[in-house]
Backbone bond lengths (Angstrom), bond angles and torsions (degrees), N, CA, C in turn:
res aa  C-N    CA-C-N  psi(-1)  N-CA   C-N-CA  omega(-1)  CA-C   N-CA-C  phi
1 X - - - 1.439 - - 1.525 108.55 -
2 X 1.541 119.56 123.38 1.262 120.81 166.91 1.822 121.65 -87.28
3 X 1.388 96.02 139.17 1.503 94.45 -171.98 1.587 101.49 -129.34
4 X 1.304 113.64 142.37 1.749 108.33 -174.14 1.862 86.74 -137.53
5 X 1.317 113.80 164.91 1.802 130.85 174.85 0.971 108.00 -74.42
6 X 1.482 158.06 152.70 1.419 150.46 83.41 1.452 111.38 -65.66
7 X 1.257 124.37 114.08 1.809 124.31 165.29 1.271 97.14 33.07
8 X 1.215 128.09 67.94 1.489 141.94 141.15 1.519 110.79 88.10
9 X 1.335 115.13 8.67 1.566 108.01 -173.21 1.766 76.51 -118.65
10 X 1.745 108.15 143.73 1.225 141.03 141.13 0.906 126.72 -57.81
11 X 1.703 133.77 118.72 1.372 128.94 159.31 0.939 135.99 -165.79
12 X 1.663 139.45 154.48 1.704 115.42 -150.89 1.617 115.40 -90.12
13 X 1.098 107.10 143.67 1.639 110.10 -176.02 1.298 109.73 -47.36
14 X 1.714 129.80 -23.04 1.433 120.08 164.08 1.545 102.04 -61.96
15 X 1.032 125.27 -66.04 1.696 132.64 -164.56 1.288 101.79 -44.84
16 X 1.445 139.01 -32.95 1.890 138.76 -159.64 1.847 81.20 -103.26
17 X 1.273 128.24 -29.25 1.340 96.38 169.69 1.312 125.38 -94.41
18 X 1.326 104.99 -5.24 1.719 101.99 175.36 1.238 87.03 -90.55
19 X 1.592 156.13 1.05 1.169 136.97 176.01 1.711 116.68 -77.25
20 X 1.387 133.24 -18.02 1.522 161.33 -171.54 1.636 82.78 -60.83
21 X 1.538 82.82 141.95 1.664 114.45 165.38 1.087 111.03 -127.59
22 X 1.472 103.86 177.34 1.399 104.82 -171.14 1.710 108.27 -147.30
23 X 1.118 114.01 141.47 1.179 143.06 -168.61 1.668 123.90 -104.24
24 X 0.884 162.52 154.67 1.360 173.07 -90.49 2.126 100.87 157.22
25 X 1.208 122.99 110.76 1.218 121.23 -160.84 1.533 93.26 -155.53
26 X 2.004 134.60 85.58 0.725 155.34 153.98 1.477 88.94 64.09
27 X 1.618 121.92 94.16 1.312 131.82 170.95 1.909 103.93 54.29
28 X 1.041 134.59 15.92 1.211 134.19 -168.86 1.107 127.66 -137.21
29 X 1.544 140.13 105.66 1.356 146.30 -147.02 1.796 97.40 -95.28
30 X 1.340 113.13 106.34 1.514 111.48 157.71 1.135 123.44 -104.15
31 X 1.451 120.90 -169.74 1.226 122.68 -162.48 1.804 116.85 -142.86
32 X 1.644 112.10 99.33 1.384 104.61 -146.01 1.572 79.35 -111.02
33 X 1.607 100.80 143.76 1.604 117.10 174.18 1.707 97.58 -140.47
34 X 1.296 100.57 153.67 1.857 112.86 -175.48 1.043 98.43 -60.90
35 X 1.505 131.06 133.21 1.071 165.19 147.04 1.795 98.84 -18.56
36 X 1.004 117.58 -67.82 1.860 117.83 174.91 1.478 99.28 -52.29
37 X 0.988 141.92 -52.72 1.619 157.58 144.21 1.849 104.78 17.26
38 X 1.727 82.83 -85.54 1.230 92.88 -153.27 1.889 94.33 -94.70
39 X 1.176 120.87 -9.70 1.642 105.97 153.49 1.514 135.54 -56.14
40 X 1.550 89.32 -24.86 1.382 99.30 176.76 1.576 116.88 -86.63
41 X 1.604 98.68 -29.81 1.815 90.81 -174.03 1.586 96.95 -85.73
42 X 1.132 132.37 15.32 1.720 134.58 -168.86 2.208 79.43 -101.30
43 X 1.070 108.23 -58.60 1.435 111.18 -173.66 1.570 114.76 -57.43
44 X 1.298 109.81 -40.43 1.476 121.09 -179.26 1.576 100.71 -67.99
45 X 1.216 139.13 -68.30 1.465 131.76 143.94 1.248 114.50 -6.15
46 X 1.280 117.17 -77.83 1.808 108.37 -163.97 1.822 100.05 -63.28
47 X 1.295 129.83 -24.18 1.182 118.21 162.83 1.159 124.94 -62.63
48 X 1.584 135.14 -33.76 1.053 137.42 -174.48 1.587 104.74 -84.52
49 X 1.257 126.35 -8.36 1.096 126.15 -143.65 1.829 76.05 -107.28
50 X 1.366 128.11 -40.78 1.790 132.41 -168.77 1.074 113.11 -88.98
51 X 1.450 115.27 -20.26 1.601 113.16 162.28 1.261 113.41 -67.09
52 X 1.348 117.40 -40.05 1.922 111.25 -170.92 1.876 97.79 -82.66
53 X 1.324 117.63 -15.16 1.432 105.07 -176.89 1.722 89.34 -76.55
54 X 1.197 126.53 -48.16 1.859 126.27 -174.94 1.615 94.27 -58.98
55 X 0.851 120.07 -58.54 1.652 110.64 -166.12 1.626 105.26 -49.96
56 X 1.308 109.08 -44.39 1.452 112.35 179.47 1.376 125.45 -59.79
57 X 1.625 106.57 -36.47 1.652 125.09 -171.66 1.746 80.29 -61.33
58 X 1.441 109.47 -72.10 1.742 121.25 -171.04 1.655 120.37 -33.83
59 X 1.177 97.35 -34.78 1.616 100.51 -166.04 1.903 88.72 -83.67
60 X 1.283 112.81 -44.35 1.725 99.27 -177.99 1.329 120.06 -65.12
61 X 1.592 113.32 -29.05 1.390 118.98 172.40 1.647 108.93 -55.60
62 X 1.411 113.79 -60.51 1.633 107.16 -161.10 1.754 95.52 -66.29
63 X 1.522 111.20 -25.27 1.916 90.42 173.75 1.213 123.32 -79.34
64 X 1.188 112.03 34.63 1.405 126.29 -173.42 1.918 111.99 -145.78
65 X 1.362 90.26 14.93 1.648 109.07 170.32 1.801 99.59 64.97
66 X 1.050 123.38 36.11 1.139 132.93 -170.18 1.769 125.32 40.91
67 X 1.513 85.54 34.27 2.118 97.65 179.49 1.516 90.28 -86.39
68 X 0.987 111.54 136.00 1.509 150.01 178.27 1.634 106.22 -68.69
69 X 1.319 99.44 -62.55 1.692 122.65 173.97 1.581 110.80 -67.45
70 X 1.351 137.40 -27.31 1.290 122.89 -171.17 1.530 100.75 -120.61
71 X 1.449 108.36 9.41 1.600 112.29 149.08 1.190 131.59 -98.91
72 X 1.242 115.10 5.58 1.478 132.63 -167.88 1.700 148.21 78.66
73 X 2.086 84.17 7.38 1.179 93.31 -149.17 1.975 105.42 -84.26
74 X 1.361 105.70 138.42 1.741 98.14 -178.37 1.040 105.68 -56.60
75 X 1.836 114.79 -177.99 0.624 106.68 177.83 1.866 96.80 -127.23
76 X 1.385 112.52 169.61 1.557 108.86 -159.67 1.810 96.63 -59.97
77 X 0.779 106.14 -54.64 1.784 102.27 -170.74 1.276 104.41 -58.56
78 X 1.844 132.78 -25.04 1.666 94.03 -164.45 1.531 100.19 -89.96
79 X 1.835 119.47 24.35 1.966 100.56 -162.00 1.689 67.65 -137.44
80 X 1.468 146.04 -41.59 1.313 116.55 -168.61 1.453 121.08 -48.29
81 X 0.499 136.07 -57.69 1.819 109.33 168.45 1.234 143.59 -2.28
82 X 2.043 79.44 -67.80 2.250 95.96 178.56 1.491 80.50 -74.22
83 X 0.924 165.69 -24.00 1.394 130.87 175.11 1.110 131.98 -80.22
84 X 1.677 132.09 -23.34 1.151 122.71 -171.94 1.661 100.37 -117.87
C-alpha cells in the first residue's frame, strides 16, 4: 500500500483518487480533487518515478561488477561545478 501527506493527514493514493468529484462543465464530466490532493499525488509520482530511475542506475551498476567506471558512472568532482 502506497501512502503520500497532504497537510499532515496520511493517505493512500487509491483513497485521494477515490476521493475526486465530479462536475458537469458544458456537456462535459470532469473530475475535481483538492488542490493539496493532487500536489501531493503529482509528488508521490515524481517519487515513484526516481526510485525506478535508482533501481535502474543499480541494476546496471551490479552488471558491471559494481565498477563505477565501466558503468559510466561520473564521478562527483568531474560534474560538481556544472552543477553548482
Amino acid at each position: 500500500m502506497v501512502f503520500f501527506e497532504n497537510g499532515g493527514n496520511t493517505m493512500t493514493g487509491l483513497a485521494a483518487l477515490q476521493s475526486v468529484q465530479y462536475a458537469a462543465l458544458k456537456e462535459t464530466r470532469v473530475a475535481v480533487i483538492d488542490i493539496g490532493d493532487w500536489e501531493s499525488l503529482i509528488e508521490w509520482l515524481e517519487t515513484l518515478e526516481d526510485v525506478q530511475i535508482a533501481r535502474q542506475a543499480f541494476a546496471e551498476l551490479k552488471a558491471f561488477g559494481d565498477d563505477r567506471d565501466r558503468a559510466g558512472w561520473l564521478r562527483w568532482d568531474q560534474v560538481k561545478e556544472e552543477l553548482t
